[in-house]
C-alpha positions in Angstrom: 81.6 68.2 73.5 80.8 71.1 71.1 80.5 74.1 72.4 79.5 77.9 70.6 80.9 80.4 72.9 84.1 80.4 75.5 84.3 82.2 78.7 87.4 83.0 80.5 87.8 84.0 84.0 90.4 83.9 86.8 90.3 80.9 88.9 89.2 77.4 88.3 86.6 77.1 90.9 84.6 80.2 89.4 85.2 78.5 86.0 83.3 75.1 87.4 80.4 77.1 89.1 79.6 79.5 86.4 79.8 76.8 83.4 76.9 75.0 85.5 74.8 78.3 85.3 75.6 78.7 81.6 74.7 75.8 79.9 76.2 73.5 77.3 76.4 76.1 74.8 79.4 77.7 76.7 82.9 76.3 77.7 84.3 78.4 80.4 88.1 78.1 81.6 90.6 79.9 83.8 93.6 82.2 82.4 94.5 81.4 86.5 95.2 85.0 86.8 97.4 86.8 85.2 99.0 85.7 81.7 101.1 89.1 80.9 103.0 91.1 82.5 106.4 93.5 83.0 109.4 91.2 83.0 111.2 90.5 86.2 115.0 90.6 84.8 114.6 94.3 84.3 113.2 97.4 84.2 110.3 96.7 81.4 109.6 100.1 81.1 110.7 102.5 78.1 110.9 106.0 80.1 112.2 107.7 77.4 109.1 106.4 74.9 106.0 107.7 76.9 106.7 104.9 79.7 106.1 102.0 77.3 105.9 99.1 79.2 107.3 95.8 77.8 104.7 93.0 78.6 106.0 89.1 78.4 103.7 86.1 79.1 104.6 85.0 82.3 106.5 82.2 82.7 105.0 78.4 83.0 102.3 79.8 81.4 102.9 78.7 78.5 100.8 75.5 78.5 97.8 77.8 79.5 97.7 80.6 77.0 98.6 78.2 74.3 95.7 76.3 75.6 93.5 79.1 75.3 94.3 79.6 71.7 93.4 76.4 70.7 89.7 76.8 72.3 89.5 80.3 70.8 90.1 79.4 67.6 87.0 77.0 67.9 84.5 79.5 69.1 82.0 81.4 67.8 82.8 84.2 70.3 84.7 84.7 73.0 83.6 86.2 76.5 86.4 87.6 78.8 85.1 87.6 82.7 87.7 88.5 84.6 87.1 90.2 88.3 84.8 93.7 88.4 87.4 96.0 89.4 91.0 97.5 87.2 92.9 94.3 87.6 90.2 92.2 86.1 89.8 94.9 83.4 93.8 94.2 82.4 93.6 90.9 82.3 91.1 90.9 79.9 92.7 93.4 78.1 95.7 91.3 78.0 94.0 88.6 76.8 92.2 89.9 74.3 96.0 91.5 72.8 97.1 87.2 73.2 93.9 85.8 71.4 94.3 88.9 68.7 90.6 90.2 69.7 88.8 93.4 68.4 88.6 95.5 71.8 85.8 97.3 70.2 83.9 93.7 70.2 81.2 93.6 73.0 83.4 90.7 74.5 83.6 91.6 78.1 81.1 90.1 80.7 81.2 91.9 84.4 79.3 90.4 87.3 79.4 91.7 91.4 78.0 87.9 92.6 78.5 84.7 91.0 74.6 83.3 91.1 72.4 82.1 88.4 70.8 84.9 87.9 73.6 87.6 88.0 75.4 85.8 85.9 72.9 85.2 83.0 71.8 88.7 83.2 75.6 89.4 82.9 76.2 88.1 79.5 72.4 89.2 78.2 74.4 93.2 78.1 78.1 92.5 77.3 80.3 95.8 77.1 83.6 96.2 74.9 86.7 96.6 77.3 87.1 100.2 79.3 90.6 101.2 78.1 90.3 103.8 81.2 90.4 101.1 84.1 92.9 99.7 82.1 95.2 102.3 81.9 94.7 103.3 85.8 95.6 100.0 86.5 98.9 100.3 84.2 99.6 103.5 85.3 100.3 101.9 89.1 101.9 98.7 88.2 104.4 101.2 85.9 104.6 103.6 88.8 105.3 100.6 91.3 107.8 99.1 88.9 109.9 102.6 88.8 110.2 102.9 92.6 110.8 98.7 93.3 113.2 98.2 90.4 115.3 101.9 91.3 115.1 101.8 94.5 116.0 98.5 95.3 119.0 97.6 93.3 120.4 101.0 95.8 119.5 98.9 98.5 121.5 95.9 97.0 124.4 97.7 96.8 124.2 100.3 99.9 122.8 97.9 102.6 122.2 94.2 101.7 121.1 92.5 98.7 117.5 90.5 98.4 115.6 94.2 99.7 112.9 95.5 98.2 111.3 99.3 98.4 107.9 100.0 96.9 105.3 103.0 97.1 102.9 101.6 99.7 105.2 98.9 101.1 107.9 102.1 102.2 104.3 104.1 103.7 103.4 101.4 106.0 107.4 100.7 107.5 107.3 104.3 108.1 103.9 104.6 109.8 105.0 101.3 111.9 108.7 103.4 112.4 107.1 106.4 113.5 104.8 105.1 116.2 108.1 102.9 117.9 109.1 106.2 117.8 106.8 107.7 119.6 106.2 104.7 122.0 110.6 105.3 122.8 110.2 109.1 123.0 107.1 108.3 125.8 107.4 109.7 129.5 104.9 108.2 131.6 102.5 110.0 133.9 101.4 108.8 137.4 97.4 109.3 138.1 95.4 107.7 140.6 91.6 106.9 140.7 89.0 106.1 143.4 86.5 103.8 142.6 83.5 102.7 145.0 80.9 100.5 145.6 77.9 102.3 146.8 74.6 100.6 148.4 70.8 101.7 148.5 68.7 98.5 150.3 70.0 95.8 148.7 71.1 96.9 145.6 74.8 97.9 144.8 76.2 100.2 141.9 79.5 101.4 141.2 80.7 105.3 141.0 83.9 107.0 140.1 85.5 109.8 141.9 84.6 113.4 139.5 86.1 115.9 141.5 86.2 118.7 144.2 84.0 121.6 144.9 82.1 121.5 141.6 85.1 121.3 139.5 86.6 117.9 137.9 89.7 117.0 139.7 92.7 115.3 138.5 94.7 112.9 141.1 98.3 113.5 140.0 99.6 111.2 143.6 99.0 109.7 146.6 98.8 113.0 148.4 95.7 114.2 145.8 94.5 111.0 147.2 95.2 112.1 150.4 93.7 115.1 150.5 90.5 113.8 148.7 90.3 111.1 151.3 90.7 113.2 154.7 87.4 115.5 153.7 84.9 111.9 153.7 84.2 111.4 157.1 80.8 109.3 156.7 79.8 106.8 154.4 76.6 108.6 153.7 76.5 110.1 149.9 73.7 112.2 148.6 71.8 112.2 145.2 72.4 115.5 144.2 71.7 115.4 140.6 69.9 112.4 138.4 70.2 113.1 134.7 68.0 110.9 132.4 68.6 110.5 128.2 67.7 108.8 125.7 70.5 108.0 123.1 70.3 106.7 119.8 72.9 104.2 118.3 72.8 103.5 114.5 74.3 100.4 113.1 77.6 100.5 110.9 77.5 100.5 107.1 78.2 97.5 105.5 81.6 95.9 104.6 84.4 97.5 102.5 87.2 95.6 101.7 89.0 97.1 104.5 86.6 97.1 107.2 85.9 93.6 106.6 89.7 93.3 107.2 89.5 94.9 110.3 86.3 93.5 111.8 87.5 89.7 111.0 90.7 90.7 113.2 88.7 92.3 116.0 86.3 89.4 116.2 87.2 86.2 114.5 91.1 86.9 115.6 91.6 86.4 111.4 95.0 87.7 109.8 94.4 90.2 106.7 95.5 87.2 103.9 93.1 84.7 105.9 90.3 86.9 105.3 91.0 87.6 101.9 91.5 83.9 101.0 88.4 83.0 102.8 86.4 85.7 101.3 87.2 84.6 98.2 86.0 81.0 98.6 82.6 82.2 99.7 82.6 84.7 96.6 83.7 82.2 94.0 81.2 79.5 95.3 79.8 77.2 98.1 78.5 73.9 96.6 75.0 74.0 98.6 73.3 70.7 98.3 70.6 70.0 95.8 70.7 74.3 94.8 73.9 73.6 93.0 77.5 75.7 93.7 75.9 79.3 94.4 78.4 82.5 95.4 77.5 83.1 99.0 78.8 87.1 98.8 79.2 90.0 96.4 83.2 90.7 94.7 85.2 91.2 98.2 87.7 93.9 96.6 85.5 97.1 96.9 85.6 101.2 99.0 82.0 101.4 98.6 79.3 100.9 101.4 76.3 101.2 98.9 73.6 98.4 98.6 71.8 97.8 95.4 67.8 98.9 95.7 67.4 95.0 95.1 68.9 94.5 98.0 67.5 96.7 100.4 64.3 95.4 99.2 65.6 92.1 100.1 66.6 93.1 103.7 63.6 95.0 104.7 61.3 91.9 103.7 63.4 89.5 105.6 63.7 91.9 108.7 59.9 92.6 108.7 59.3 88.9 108.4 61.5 87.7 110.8 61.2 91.2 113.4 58.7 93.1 112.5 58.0 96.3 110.9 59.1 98.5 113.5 62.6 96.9 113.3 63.4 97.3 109.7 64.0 100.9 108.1 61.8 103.5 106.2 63.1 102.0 103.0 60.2 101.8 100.4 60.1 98.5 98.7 59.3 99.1 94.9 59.3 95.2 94.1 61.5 95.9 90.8 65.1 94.9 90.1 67.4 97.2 89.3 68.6 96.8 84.9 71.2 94.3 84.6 71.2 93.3 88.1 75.0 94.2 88.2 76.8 96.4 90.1 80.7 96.9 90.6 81.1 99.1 93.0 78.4 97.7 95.8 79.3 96.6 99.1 80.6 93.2 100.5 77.6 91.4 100.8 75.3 87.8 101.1 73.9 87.1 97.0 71.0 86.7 99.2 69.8 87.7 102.2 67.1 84.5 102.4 70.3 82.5 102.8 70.9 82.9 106.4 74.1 81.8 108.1 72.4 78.6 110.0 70.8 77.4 106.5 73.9 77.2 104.6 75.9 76.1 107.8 76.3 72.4 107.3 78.1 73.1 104.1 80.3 75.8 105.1 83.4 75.3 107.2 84.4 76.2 110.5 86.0 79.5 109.1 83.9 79.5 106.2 80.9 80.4 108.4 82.3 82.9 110.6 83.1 85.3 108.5 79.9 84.6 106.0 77.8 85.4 109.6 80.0 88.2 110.0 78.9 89.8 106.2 75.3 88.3 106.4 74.6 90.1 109.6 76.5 93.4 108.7 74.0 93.7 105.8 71.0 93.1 107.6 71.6 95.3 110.7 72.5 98.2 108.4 68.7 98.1 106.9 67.6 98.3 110.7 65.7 101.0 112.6 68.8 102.0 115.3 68.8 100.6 119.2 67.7 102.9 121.7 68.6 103.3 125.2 67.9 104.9 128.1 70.7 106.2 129.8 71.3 107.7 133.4 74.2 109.7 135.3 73.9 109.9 139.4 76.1 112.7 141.1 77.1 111.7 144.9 78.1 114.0 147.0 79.9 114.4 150.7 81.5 117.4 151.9 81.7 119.1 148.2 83.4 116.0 147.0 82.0 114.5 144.0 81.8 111.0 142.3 79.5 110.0 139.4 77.9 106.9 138.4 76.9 106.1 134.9 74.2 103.3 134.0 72.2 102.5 130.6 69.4 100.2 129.9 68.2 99.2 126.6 65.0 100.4 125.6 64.5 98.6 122.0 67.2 96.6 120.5 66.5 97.8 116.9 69.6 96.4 114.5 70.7 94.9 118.1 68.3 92.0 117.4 70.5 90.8 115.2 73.7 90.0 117.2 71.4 89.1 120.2 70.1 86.1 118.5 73.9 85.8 117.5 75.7 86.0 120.6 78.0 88.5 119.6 78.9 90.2 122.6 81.5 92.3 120.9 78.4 94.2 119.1 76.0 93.7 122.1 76.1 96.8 124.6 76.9 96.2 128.0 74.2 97.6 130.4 75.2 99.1 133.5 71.7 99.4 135.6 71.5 101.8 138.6 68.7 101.4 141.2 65.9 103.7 141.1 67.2 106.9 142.8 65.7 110.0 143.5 67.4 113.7 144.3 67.9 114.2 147.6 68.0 110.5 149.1 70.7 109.1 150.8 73.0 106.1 149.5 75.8 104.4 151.5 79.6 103.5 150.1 80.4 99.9 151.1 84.0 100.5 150.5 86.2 103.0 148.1 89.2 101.9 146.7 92.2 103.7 146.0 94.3 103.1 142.3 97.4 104.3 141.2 97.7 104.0 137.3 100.6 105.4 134.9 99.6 106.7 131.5 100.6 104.1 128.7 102.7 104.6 125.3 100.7 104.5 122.0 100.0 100.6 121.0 101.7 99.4 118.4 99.9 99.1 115.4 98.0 95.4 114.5 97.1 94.1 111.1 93.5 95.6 111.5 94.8 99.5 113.1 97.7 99.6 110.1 95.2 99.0 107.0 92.5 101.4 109.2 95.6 104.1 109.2 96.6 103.5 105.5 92.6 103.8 104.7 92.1 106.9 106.4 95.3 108.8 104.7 94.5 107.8 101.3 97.2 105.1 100.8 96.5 102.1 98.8 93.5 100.3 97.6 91.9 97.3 98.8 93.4 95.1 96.6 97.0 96.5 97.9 96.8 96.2 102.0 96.8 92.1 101.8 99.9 91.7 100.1 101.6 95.0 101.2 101.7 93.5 105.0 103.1 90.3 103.7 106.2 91.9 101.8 107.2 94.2 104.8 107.2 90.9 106.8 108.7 88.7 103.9 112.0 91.2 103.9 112.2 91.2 107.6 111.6 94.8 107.7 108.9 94.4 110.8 107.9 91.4 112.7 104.7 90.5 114.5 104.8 90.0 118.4 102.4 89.3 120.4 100.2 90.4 116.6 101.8 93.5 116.9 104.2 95.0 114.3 107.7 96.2 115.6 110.4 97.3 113.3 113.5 95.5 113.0 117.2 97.0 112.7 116.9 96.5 109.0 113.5 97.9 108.6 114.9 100.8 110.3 118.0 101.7 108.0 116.1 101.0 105.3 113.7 103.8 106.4 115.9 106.2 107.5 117.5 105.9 104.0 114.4 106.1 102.0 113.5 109.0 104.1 116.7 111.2 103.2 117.1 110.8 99.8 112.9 109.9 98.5 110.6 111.5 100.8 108.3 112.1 97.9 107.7 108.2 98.2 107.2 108.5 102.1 105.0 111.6 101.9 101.3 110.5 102.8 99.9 113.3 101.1 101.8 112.9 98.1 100.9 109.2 97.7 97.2 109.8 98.6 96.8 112.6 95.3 98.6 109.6 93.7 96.1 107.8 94.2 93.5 109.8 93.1 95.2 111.2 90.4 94.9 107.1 89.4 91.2 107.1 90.1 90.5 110.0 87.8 93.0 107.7 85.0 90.0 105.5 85.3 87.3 108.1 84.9 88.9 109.4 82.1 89.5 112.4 83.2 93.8 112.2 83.6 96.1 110.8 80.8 98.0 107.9 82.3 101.3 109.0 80.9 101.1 112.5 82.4 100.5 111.6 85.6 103.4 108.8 85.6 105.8 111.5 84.0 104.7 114.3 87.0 106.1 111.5 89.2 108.9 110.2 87.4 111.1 113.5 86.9 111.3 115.1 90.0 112.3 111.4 91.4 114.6 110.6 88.8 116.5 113.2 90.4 116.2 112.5 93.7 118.1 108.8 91.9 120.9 110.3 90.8 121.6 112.1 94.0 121.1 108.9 96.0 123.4 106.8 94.0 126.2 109.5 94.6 125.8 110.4 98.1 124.3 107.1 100.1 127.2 105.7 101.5 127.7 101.6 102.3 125.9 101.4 105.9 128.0 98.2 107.0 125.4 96.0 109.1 127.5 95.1 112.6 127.6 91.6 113.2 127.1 91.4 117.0 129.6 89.2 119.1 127.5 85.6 120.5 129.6 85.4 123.5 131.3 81.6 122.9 133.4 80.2 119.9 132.6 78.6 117.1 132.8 74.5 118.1 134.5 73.8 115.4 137.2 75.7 114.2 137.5 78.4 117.5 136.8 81.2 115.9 134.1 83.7 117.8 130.3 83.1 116.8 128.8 86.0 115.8 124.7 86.9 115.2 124.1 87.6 111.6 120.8 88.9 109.6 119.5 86.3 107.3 116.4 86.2 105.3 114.1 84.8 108.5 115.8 87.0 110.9 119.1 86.4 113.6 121.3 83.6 113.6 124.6 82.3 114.8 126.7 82.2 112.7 131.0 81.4 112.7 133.1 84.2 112.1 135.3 82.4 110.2 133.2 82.4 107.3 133.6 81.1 104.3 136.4 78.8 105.4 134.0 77.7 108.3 130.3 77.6 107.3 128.9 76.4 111.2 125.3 78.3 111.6 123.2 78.0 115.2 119.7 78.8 115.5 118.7 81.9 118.4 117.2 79.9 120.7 115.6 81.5 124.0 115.6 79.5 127.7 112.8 80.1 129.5 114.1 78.5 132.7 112.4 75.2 133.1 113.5 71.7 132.7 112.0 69.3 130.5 109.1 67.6 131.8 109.5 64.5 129.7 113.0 63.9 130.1 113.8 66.0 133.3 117.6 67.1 132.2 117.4 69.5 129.1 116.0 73.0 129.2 112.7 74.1 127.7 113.1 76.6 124.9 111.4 78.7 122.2 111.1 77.2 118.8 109.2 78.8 115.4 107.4 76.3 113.1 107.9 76.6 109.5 105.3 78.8 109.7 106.6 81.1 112.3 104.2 80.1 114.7 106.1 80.4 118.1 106.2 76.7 120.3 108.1 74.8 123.0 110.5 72.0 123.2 113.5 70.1 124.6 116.8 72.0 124.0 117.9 68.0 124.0 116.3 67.5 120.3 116.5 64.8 118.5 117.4 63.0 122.0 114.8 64.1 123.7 111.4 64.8 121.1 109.5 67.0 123.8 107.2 69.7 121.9 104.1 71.4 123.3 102.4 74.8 121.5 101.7 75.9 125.2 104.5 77.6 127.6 105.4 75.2 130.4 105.5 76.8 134.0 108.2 74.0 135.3 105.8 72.6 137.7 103.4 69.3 137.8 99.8 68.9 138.2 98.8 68.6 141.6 95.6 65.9 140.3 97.4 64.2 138.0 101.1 64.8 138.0 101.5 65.9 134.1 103.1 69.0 133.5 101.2 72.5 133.6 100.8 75.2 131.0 100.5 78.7 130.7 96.9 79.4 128.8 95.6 82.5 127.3 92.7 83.7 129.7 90.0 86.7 129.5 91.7 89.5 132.0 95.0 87.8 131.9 96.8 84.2 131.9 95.7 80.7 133.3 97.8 78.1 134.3 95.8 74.7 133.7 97.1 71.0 133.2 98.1 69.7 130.0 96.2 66.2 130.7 93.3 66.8 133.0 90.8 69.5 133.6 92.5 70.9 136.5 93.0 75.1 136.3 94.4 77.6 138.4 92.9 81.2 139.1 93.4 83.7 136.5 96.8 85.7 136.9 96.0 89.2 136.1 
């Protein structure tokens, strides 16, 4: 079919939905990402020529770029529409250096949604290619290259070869580093608390021991307890004070790329990469029936919480509609559109707020629609009046000893309405109502009860707490976190337990030796007026050379001295404990690529390996004579089965407790539960009580 214009864009999902939009005028196709870039056999960059970097087409993608010639050559005109944000930018920059076109030309077509509309208005104001965002997105992948490919052939030759270091990557196994640290360095601290349950006619509210004489008092031990105890000598209380508020709670902003991050951890339980990948399905387009494939959200790779005045517009209709007036904010609608309906640096949100999570459900998936709910209702609660609630404080008193109850009520749900009709108790407040009291009045204690406690170390840091950290000190960009948390756990540098990160042995040299002889890379502050030294690259307000060169010279010293004074750090291999089975020689546990293994220390005459395998002291329940122990899938995920294999082919995801079902005789597992862990049959509905 004959066509006047071509369109290239990244993925071939976005080239099918936006070809439908465009007519038959237009043939649109994917470059699939990147075609250009440094080579991976060296360096690639010429630091004594002004950093010039030395692009190649990648390779095996040959086929595709001489495949974009060809179609080129037949057009009118081509359009490049790459993503809104730098990286988009260099493809199409690198594109338009492959298909030899004018980068003055008003070839380059930007759009924040992929609908209909956003789209045609799109290519109705084409713009010629910003050579700014492309150099601020040059300037990184040069700086990026200089630190991975000096850094890590030091690492080959010091430590252990297949290691990587890298700017943000080196940032984020510190951070991780320093809070084991801190979590090893902890002392804990004993405390005690007395808690009660407190009566007036029928109804019962809690209250929490305040303090002595007027004064908050902390209960260091048993004999603070003690002492509090031995002065309440009746079960009578009075209402000394009642303190009545009114407290206003605003809804958050809508999604950046890293709060969404965050948020799908906290509540959907969703890893950073199965965000992102899901994300981008909803972006790239949801085939919705008789309306055609349509974008369900806005570009998800974005630091900004602003929504367009069309969208606001949007919001407040549907929220007065669906609410009422008094729920939606003071926002003016003005009925008109913003010009070119296109904006790149707007927040993650729904193309359209008319297309509610339950009316696209049936064409979403299960994951699909979690996280689109998630977005959808962000948006709207951020253009609602906030909730507000009454709240109240009680002060008890016997004998100058003081305990204080707190209790809150919602007065008017405001943005709340929306993750009522939701269910989402994670945004839902939890009332606490206290009966009506009055000062003066006498309450009784049905019983106190008496807790000791011991502080606890810092938590290790989680997928969602480790982007929030790198956020808030400047480091990285969206675009970065996804892929930075995958490399530090690709090189076995950290490893998630229990979806925490701990540092390894390896992640912990390498550290300590990136810390001595490049802190510059390490430094926080440092790498966050990196970043915004790149930012003002792309406002054309820095030369990208510069600020590469202020970086480069000061660490192309600290590479000289490292090369001279790291010494080989020899990596122990630790005894086993049993010989090797066949030759005799002792196992030892080596460091490989997915972690620790036995291995024969006899190597490379004997090449016997052993997986680690942990017991967790229960036989089989299939066939009643091997032990039960832990196994990781191919993809890591942690499961049970039959130290026996391939005799025995016993395998369950669930921890078996070693003991049978009392209803059915199958074997019991260990469950997950709210407040703790359930044991519950693996055949029947039988369950245990929760073990806190």
């Amino acid at each position: 079919m004959a066509y006047k214009y071509l369109v290239i864009v990244e993925s071939p999902a976005k080239a099918k939905t936006i070809e439908k939009y465009l007519g038959r005028n237009y043939k649109v196709v994917a470059s699939v990402g990147h075609i250009r870039d440094l080579p991976k056999s060296k360096m690639g960059v010429d630091v004594e020529n002004n950093y010039e970097p030395g692009y190649i087409s990648i390779r095996g993608k040959g086929p595709v770029i001489k495949e974009l010639k060809k179609l080129a050559k037949k057009a009118d005109k081509v359009y490049l529409a790459s993503d809104p944000d730098r990286e988009g930018e260099a493809i199409a920059w690198h594109l338009a250096h492959l298909l030899e076109l004018d980068l003055n030309d008003k070839n380059r077509v930007v759009f924040n949604e992929i609908t209909k509309e956003a789209v045609k208005a799109a290519f109705k104001e084409p713009r010629s290619i910003n050579l700014d965002l492309v150099d601020a997105q040059q300037a990184r992948r040069i700086l990026d290259r200089l630190v991975g490919y000096s850094i890590s052939p030091i690492l080959w030759k010091k430590i252990k070869k297949g290691l990587s270091a890298g700017r943000v990557q080196s940032i984020a196994l510190k951070i991780i580093i320093d809070r084991e640290e801190e979590i090893r360095q902890f002392q804990p601290e004993e405390y005690w608390s007395i808690a009660g349950n407190f009566v007036k006619g029928r109804k019962k509210f809690k209250a929490n021991f305040y303090g002595v004489d007027g004064k908050k008092t902390k209960l260091t031990n048993a004999d603070d307890v003690k002492a509090v105890s031995d002065r309440l000598t009746s079960k009578d209380y009075t209402v000394e004070k009642i303190t009545k508020k009114e407290r206003k709670r605003n809804p958050a902003k809508p999604f950046t790329t890293s709060s969404l991050q965050q948020e799908a951890a906290r509540k959907l339980n969703f890893r950073t990469r199965k965000t992102m990948m899901v994300a981008q399905q909803l972006y790239e387009g949801i085939h919705l029936g008789k309306q055609g494939t349509v974008g369900l959200i806005t570009y998800m790779r974005t630091d900004s919480t602003r929504l367009s005045d069309t969208v606001k517009n949007e919001a407040v209709s549907y929220i007065t509609d669906k609410y009422g007036k008094e729920y939606a904010l003071g926002f003016k609608p003005t009925g008109a559109k913003e010009k070119g309906a296109q904006d790149a640096h707007e927040a993650i949100r729904p193309s359209s707020i008319m297309r509610t999570p339950e009316s696209v459900k049936e064409y979403l998936n299960k994951d699909q629609f979690k996280l689109y709910s998630l977005i959808w209702s962000r948006v709207v609660a951020s253009q609602m009046t906030p909730a507000v609630l009454d709240t109240m404080k009680v002060t008890l008193t016997q004998n100058n000893v003081t305990f204080v109850a707190n209790g809150s009520k919602i007065k008017f749900h405001g943005f709340m309405k929306v993750y009522v009709e939701g269910n989402d108790e994670g945004t839902e407040e939890k009332e606490n109502i206290l009966p009506d009291l009055a000062e003066g009045e006498t309450v009784v204690a049905a019983d106190l009860e008496n807790k000791q406690h011991f502080t606890q170390p810092p938590a290790r840091y989680s997928e969602a707490t480790l982007i929030k950290t790198l956020e808030e000190n400047g480091v990285g960009r969206p675009s970065t976190y996804a892929p930075t948390l995958e490399t530090i756990q690709r090189r076995y540098y950290v490893k998630l337990v229990s979806k925490r990160f701990e540092p390894s042995e390896l992640g912990e040299i390498v550290n300590k030796m990136i810390v001595e002889f490049f802190p510059g890379i390490v430094d926080i502050n440092f790498t966050a007026e990196m970043e915004k030294d790149l930012d003002k690259i792309a406002e054309a307000q820095e030369n990208w050379v510069d600020v590469v060169d202020r970086f480069y010279k000061p660490f192309s010293k600290e590479l000289e001295k490292a090369e001279t004074e790291i010494e080989k750090i020899q990596i122990k291999d630790e005894p086993a404990g049993f010989d090797c089975e066949e030759c005799g020689h002792p196992m030892v546990i080596k460091l490989g690529r997915f972690g620790k293994f036995y291995a024969c220390s006899n190597f490379p005459d004997c090449r016997v390996t052993k997986a680690i395998v942990k017991e967790i002291g229960v036989k089989c329940p299939t066939c009643k004579e091997g032990e039960v122990i832990e196994r990781k899938s191919k993809k890591n995920r942690l499961f049970y089965g039959c130290a026996r294999y391939p005799e025995c082919e016993f395998t369950s995801w669930d921890k078996p407790v070693g003991r049978d079902c009392p209803k059915c005789q199958h074997y019991l597992i260990e469950k997950k539960a709210k407040g703790g862990k359930q044991v519950q049959c693996s055949d029947c509905d039988y369950k245990e009580a929760i073990q806190k």
